[in-house]
C-alpha positions as CSV (number, residue, x, y, z in Angstrom):
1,X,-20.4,3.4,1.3
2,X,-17.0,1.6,1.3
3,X,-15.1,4.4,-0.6
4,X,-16.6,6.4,2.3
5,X,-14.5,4.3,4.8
6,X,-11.5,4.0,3.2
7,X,-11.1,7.6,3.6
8,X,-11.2,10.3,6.1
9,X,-9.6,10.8,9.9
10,X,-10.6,6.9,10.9
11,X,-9.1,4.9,7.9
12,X,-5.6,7.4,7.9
13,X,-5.2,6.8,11.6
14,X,-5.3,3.0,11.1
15,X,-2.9,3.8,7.6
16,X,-0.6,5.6,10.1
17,X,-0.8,3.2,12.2
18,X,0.4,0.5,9.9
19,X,3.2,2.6,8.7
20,X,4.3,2.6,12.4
21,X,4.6,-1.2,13.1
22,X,8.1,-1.2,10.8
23,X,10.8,1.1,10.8
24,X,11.4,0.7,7.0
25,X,7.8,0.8,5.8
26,X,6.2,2.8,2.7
27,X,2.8,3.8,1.5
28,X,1.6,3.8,-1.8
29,X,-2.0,3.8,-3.5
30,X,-3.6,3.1,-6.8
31,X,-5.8,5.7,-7.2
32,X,-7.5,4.9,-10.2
33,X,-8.1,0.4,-8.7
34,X,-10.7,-1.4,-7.3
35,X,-10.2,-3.9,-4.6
36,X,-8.2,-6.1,-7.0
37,X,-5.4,-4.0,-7.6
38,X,-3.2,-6.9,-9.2
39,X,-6.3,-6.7,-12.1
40,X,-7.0,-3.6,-12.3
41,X,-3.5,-2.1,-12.2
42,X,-0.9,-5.3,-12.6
43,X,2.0,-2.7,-13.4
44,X,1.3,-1.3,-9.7
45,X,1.7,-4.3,-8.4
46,X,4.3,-6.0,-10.3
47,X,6.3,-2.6,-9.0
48,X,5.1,-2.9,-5.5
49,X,6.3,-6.3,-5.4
50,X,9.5,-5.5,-7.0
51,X,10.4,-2.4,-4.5
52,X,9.7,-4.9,-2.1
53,X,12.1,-7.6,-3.1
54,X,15.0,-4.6,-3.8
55,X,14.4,-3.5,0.1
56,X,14.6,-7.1,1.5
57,X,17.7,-7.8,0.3
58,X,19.7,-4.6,1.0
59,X,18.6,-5.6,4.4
60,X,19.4,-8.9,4.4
């Protein structure tokens, strides 16, 4: 049931909507994760969190 409502029209107008609130934001996924993507994937999320820290400071 919760795969189910993470996807479809409802759950990419509120991913839309996300994207919208910054100027400078990005969307990625991890496909083949859980809930816990930081255990199930770490190297997404090391590289999330690392593309991340690169755009924060060209801003800054």
């Amino acid at each position: 049931m919760r795969a189910q409502q993470a996807t479809g029209e409802g759950a990419e107008r509120r991913r839309r909507g996300w994207l919208a609130l910054s100027g400078n934001s990005n969307l990625s996924t991890a496909a083949r994760s859980g809930h816990y993507i930081y255990t199930d994937q770490p190297d997404v999320a090391v590289k999330a969190i690392e593309n991340v820290a690169k755009r924060a400071t060209r801003q800054g």
